[in-house]
TORTOR-902745 format. One record per residue (C-alpha): residue number from 1; residue in three letters; chain; x, y, z. Coordinates in pm, whole numbers, plus 50000, padded with zeros to 5 digits. Layout:
BEGIN
<NUM; 'ALA'; 'A'; <X; Y; Z>>
...
//
This chain:
BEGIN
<1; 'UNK'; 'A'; <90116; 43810; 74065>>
<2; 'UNK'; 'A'; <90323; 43756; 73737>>
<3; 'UNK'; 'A'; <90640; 43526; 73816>>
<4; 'UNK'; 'A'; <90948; 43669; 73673>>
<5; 'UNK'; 'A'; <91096; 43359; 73432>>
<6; 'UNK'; 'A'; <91408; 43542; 73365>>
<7; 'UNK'; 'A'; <91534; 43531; 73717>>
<8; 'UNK'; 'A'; <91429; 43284; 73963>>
<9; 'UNK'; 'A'; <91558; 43437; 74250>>
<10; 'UNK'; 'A'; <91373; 43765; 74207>>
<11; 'UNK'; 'A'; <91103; 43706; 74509>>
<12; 'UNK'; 'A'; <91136; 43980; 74734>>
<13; 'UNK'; 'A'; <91144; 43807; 75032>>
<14; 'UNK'; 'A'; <91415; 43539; 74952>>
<15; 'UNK'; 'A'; <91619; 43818; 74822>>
<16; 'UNK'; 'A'; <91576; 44041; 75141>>
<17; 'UNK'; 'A'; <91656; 43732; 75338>>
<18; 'UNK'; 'A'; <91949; 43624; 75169>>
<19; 'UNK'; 'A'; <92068; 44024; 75168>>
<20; 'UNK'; 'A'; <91992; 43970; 75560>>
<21; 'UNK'; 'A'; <92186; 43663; 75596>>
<22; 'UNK'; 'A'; <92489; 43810; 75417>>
<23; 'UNK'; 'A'; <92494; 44113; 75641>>
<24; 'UNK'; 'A'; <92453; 43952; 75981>>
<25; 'UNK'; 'A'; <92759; 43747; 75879>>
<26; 'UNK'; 'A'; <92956; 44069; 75806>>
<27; 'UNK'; 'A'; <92844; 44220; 76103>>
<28; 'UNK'; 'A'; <92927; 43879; 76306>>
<29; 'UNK'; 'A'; <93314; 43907; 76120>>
<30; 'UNK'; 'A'; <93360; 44248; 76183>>
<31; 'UNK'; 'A'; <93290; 44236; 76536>>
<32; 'UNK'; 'A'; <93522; 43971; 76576>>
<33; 'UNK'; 'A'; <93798; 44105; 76355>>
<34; 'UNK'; 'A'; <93749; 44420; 76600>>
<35; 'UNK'; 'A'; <93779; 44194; 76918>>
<36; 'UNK'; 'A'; <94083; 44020; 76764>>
<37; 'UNK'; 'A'; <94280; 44294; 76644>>
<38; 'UNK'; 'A'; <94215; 44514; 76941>>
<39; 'UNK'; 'A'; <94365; 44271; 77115>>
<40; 'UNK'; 'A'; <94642; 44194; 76910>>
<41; 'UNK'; 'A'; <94717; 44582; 76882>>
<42; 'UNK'; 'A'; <94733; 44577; 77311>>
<43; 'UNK'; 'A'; <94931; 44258; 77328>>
<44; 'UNK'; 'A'; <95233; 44431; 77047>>
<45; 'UNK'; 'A'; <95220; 44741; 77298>>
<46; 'UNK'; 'A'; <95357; 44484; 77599>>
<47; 'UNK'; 'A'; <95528; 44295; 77377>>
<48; 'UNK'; 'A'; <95720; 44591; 77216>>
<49; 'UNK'; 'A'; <95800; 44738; 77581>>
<50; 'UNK'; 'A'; <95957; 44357; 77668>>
<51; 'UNK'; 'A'; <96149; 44363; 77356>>
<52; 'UNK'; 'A'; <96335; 44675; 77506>>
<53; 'UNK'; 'A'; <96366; 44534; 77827>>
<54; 'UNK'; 'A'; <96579; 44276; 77721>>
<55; 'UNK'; 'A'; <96761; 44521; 77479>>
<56; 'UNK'; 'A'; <96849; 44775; 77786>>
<57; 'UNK'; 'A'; <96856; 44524; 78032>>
<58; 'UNK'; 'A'; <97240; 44373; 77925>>
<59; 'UNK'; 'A'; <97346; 44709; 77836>>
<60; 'UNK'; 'A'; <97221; 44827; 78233>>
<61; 'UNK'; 'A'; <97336; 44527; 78404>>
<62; 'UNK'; 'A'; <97726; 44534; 78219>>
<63; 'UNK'; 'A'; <97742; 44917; 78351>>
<64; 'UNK'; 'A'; <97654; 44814; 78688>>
<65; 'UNK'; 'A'; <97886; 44556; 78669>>
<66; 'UNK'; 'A'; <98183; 44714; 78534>>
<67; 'UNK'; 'A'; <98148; 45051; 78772>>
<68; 'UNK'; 'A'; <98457; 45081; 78971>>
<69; 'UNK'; 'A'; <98263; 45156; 79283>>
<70; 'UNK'; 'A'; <98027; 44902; 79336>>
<71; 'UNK'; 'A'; <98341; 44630; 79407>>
<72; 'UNK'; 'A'; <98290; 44812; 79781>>
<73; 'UNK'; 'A'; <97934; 44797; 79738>>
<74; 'UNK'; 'A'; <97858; 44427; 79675>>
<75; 'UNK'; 'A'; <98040; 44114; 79733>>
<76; 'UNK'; 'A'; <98227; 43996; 79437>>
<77; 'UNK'; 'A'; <97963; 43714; 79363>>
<78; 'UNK'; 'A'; <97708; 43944; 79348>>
<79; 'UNK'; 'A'; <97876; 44136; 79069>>
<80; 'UNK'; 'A'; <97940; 43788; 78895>>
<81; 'UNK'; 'A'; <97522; 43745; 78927>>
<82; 'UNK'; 'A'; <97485; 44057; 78760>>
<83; 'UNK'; 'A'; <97742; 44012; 78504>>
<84; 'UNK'; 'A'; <97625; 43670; 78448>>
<85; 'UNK'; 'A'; <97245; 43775; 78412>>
<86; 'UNK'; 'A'; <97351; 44079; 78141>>
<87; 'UNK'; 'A'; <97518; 43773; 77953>>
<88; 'UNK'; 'A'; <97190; 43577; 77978>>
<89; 'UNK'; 'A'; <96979; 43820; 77854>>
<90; 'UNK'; 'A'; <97035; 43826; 77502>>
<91; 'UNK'; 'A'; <97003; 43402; 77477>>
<92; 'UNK'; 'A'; <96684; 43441; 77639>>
<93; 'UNK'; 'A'; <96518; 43707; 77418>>
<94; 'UNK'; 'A'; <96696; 43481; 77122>>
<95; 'UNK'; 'A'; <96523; 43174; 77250>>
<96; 'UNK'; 'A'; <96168; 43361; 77326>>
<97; 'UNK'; 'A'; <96169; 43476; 76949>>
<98; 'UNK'; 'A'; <96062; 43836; 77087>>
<99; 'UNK'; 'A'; <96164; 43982; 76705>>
<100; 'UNK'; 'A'; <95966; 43688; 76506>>
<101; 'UNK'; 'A'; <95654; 43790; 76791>>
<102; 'UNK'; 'A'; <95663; 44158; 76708>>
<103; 'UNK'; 'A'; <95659; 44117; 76354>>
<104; 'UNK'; 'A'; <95384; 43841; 76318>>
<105; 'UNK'; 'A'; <95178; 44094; 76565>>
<106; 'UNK'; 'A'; <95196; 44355; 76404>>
<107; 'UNK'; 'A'; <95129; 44146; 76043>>
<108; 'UNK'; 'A'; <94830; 44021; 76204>>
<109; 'UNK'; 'A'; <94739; 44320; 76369>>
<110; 'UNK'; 'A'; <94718; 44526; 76070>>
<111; 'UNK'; 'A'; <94552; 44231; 75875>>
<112; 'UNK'; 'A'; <94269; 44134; 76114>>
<113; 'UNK'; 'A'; <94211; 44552; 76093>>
<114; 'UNK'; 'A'; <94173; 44546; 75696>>
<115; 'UNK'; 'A'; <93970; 44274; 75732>>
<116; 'UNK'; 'A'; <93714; 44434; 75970>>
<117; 'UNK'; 'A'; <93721; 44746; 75735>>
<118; 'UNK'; 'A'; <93603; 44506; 75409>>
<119; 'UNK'; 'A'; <93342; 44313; 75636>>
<120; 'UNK'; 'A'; <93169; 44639; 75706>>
<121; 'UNK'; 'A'; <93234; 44772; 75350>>
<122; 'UNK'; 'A'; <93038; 44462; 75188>>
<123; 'UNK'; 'A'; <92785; 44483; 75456>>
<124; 'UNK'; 'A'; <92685; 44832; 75439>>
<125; 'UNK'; 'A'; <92743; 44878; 75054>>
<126; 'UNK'; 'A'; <92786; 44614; 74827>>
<127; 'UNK'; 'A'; <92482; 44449; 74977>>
<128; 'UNK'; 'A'; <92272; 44700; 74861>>
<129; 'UNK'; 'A'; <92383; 44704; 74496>>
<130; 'UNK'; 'A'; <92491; 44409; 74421>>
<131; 'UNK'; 'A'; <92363; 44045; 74624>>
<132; 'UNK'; 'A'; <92612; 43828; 74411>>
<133; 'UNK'; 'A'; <92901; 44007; 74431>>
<134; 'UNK'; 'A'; <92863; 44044; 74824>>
<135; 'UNK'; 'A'; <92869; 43711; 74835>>
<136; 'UNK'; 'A'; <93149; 43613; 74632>>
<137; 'UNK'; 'A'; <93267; 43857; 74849>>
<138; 'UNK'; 'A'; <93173; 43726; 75170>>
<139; 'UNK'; 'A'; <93365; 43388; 75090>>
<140; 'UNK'; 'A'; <93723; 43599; 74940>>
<141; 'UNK'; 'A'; <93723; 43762; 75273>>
<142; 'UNK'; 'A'; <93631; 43447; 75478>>
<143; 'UNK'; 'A'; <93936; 43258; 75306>>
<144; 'UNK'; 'A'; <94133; 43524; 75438>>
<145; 'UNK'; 'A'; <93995; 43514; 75770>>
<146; 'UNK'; 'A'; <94084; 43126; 75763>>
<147; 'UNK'; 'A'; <94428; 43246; 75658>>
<148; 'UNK'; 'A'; <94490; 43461; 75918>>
<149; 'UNK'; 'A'; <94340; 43219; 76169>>
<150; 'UNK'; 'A'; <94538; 42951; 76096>>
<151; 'UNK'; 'A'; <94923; 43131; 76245>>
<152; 'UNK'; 'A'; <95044; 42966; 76593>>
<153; 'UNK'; 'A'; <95008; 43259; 76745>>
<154; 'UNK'; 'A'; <94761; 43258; 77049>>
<155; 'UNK'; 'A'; <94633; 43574; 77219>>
<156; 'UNK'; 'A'; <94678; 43627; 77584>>
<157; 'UNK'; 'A'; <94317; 43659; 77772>>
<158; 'UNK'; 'A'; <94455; 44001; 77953>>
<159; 'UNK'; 'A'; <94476; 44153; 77602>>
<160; 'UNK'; 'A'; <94087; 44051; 77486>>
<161; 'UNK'; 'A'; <94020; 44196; 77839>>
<162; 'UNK'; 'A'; <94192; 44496; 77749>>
<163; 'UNK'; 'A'; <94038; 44516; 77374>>
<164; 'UNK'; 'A'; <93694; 44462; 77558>>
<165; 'UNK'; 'A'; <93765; 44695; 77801>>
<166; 'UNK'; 'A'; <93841; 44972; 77518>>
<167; 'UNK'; 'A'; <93582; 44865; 77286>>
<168; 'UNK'; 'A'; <93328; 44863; 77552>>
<169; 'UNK'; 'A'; <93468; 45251; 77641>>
<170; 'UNK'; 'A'; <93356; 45374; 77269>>
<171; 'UNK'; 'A'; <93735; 45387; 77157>>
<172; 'UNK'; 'A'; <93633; 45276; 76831>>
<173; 'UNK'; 'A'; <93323; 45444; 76777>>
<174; 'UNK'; 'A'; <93286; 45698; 76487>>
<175; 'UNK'; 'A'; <93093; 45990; 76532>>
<176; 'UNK'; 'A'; <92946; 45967; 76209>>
<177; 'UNK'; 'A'; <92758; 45625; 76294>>
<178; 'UNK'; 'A'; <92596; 45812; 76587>>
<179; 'UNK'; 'A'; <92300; 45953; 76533>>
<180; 'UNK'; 'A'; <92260; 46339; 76583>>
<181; 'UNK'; 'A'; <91963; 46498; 76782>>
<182; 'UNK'; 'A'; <91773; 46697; 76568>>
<183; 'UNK'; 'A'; <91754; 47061; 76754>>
//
């Protein structure tokens, strides 16, 4: 068998094991950019619903505290505890950065989602048509994977239980990757 001199690279079987290579680390990304933004996506859920705790909660505890009524139904100090807490509120959600938490969820969210999208895309089409490119590829999205990995933010276990739990259910599963019966 003639060797090809123009390209090097042109065996067959260090092509298709390169091509092999480049898609089980696509596959390996996009599983965890599932996993990570499934999680992230069930974590801003809670997180949103805290964020309007502590909005209502103030506005709740001042009504209760200013009603006419309940002077006859608590002691006074209890109504100072409860105007006291509505007061507190508001510090605390200041101090917990609930706003700065939603935001950099839902940025992180959406971008660990986009990046699960591309890992697929390179691994079920560019690898096919073009080996090069999939890898130049490869390392454009992996710098962006590093970029998004590298935020403070950490990831309750409960919500990778959750994103397991829904992942696990077929929540994410197309019906166009399953494959029909022929009848």
């Amino acid at each position: 068998m003639a060797e090809d001199v123009r390209d090097p690279n042109s065996n067959g079987a260090v092509l298709s094991k390169q091509r092999n290579a480049i898609v089980a680390e696509c596959r390996r990304q996009e599983e965890s950019c599932l996993y990570t933004s499934t999680a992230l996506y069930a974590w801003l859920r809670w997180v949103r619903w805290y964020k309007r705790g502590f909005t209502v909660a103030p506005v709740v505890l001042t009504a209760i505290a200013g009603l006419s009524f309940m002077k006859d139904i608590l002691p006074a100090w209890g109504l100072v505890l409860i105007s006291f807490a509505a007061s507190l509120i508001p510090s605390l959600a200041d101090a917990l950065e609930i706003e700065t938490s939603v935001k950099e969820i839902t940025r992180l969210a959406a971008e660990f989602k986009a990046l699960q999208d591309r890992f697929r895309r390179v691994a079920t089409i560019t690898t096919v048509t073009d080996l090069k490119v999939a890898e130049q590829q490869l390392a454009e999205l992996m710098d962006r994977m590093d970029a998004a990995r590298s935020t403070s933010i950490i990831v309750p276990e409960w919500a990778f239980a959750k994103a397991r739990e829904k992942i696990e259910a077929g929540h994410y599963s197309f019906a166009v990757d399953t494959p029909k019966a022929e009848g």
